[in-house]
N, C-alpha and C positions, 0 to 999 in steps of 0.2 A: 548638440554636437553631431555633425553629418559625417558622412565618411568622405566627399570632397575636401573637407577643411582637414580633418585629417592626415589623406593622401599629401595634400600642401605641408601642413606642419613636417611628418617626415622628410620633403626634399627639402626641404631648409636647413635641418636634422642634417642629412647626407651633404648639401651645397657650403651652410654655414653662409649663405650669399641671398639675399632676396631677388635681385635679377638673373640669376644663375638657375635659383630653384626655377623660377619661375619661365625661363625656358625649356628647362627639364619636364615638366608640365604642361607645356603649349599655351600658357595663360599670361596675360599682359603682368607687369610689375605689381600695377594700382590693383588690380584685382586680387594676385597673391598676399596681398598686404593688408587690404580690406577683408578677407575672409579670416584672416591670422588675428586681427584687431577683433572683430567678431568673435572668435575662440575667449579668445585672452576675456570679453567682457563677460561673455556665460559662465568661465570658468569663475573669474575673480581675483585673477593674477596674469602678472606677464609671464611670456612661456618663453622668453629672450631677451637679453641686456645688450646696448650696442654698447662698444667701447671702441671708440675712432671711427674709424671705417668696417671695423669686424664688428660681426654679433655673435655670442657666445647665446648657450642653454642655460635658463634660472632653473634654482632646485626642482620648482614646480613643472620646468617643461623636459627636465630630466627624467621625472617620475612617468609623465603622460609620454614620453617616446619608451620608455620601457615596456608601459603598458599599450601602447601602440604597436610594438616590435612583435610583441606575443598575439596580440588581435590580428594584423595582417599573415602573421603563423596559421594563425586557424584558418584564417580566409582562405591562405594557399592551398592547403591539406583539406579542406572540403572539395575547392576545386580540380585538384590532384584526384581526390577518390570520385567524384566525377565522373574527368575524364579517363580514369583505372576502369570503369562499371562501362563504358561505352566503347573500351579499347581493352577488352579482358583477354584480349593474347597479343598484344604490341606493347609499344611504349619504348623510350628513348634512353642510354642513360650514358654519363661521363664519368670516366673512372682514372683516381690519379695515382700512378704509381712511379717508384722513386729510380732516377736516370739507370739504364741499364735494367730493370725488374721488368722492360717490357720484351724485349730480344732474350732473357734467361728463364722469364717464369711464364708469360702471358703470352705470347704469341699465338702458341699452338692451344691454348685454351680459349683464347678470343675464337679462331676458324671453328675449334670444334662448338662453341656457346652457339653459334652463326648456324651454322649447319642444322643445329637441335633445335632454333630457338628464332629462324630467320624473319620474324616479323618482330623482334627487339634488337633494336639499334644501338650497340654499344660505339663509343668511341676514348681512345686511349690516350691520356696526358702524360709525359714522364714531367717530372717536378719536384723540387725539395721544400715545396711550399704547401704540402698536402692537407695538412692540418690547416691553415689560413685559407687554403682553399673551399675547404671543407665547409669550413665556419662563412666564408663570405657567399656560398650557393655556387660556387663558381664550377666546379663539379659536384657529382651523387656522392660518389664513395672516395674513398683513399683506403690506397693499403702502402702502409709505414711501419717501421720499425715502433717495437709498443715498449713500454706500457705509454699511451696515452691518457692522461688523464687530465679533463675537463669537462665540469658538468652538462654541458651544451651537445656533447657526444656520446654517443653509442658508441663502442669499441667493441668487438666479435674476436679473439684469439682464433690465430688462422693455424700458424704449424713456427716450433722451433728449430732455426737453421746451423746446421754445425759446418765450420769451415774447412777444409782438408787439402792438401797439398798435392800438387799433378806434376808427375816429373817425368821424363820419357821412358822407353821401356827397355830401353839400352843403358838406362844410367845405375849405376853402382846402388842406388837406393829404391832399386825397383824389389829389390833381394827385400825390405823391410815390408812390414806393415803398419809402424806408426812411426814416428820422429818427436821427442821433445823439443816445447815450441823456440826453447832458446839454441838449438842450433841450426834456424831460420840464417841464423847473422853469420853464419860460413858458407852459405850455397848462392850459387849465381841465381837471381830471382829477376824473373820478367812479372811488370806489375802495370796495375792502376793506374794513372795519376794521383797524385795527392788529393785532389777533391771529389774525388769518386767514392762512393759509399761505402763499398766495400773495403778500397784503400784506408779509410780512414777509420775502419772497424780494426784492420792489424795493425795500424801503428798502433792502434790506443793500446792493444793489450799486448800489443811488443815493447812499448814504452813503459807497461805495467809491470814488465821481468827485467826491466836495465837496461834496455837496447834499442838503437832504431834499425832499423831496414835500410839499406842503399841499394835501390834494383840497379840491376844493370841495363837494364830497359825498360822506358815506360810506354805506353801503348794503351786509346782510347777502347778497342774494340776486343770483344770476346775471341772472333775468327783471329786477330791475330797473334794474341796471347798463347792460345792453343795450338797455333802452326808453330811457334816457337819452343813451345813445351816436345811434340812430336819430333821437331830437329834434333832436338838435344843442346840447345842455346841456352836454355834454361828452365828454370820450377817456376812455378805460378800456385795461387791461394787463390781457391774459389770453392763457391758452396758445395757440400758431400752434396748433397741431392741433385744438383746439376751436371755434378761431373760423372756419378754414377747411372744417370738418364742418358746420357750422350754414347755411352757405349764404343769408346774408342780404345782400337786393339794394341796402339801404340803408346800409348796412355795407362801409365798405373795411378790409382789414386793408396795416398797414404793417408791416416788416420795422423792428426795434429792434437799430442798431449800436455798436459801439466803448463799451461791449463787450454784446453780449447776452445780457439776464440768461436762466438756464436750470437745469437741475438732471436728476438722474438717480433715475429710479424703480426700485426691484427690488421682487420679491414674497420674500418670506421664512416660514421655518419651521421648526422644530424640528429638530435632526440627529436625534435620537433618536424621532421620531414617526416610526410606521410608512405608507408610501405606499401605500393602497390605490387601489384601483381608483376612488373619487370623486376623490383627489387628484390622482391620473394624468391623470384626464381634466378635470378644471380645470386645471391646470397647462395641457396642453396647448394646452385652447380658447382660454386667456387670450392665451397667446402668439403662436396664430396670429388672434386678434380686434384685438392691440395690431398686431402687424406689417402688419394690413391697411388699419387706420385712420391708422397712419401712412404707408403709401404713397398713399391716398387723399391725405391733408395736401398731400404731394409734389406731384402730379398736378395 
């Protein structure tokens, strides 16, 4: 068994097509198919059934891409540690986070990682495909709402987010310091869309007290949610920890009770991806950048 025929078996695996793989490969048809015919005879079974024009995986070629999947794992992770031993203060990485968590939490953590750390190259995806992401290599990390669970992942618990209400500092409910959550459904509320992450964290648990929300506005962006809230046009729901970071003197933030909505973030990542030395020291920064912003929040 070589590791060209292999490498072939897999694109097949991935094409499902023998002229397909086999462009994928840079190798003529007759050849992907004569080394595949080869496998199949050392092995003592076919590793694909045709049916029409498609060919499917038999049990036995089921078995050998699983155990293929895990052997090209190692292959990668030796040459990850590597090229980590020959680039022991670089390295590259992609990090997925979810619409809107790159303008509210990461920005100013991206410039500062940058500054501490200018010979690792991060780059930022927002996406609601984090986790699929994750699993297909297609970025290093994600950071998503958790609990994640799947054995294929590492999951890191990052910080629990409480949501709180920002109303201007001229309005009647600047006098309070909390508001229960069900008389959200009497005040003029500028919001989310409906498919925005956040939006879709208060219906659920406005939905869970008997009520929905009608904003009187909806609006894609942070900046102008907030110029709206400072007018006195209306309240807005966004994370304690952001609203309290932002330090605006027009701006009261209200504590949101019985029950307050809220959620838990982890970063996440491959078990079988190798941790070099970029990941080490993201991992690390991340956690001592969230613990700190969160006590900030506190204070």
């Amino acid at each position: 068994m070589e590791l060209k025929q292999l490498q072939y078996f897999m694109a097949i695996c991935e094409e499902l097509h023998f002229t397909r793989a086999a462009e994928k490969m840079g190798v003529s048809p007759p050849n992907i198919s004569q080394q595949i015919r080869r496998l199949e005879e050392e092995l003592g079974v076919l590793l694909f059934d045709r049916v029409g024009k498609k060919i499917v995986l038999t049990e036995a070629g089921t078995i050998l891409q699983k155990h293929a999947v895990a052997m090209f794992g190692h292959l990668q992770q030796a040459t990850d540690a590597i090229v980590d031993l020959k680039h022991m203060q670089g390295g590259s990485l992609s990090i997925g986070v979810l619409p809107g968590d790159a303008e509210f939490m990461f920005k100013a953590f991206i410039l500062n990682f940058h500054q501490t750390y200018p010979t690792i190259s991060l780059s930022l995806l927002e996406t609601m495909k984090i986790t699929e992401q994750v699993l297909d290599r297609s970025i290093d990390f994600g950071v998503t709402v958790g609990p994640v669970i799947d054995t294929r992942i590492t999951s890191i618990p990052l910080y629990h987010e409480e949501f709180s209400l920002a109303v201007s500092k001229n309005d009647p409910l600047a006098t309070e310091s909390f508001i229960p959550l069900n008389k959200l459904q009497t005040l003029k509320m500028v919001m989310f869309p409906p498919d925005h992450q956040y939006r879709m964290l208060i219906d659920r648990f406005c939905m869970d007290q008997g009520f929905t929300l009608q904003p009187h506005m909806v609006t894609t962006t942070l900046s102008s949610l907030l110029q709206m809230v400072q007018s006195g046009f209306g309240s807005c729901i966004l994370p304690k920890m952001l609203l309290d970071n932002l330090h605006h003197s027009d701006i009261k933030v209200l504590d949101l009770r019985h029950p307050t909505p809220s959620q838990d973030f982890c970063l996440i990542y491959r078990n079988d991806r190798y941790v070099g030395y970029a990941m080490r020291t993201f991992i690390k920064t991340l956690k001592s950048y969230i613990e700190t912003a969160v006590n900030e929040s506190k204070s």
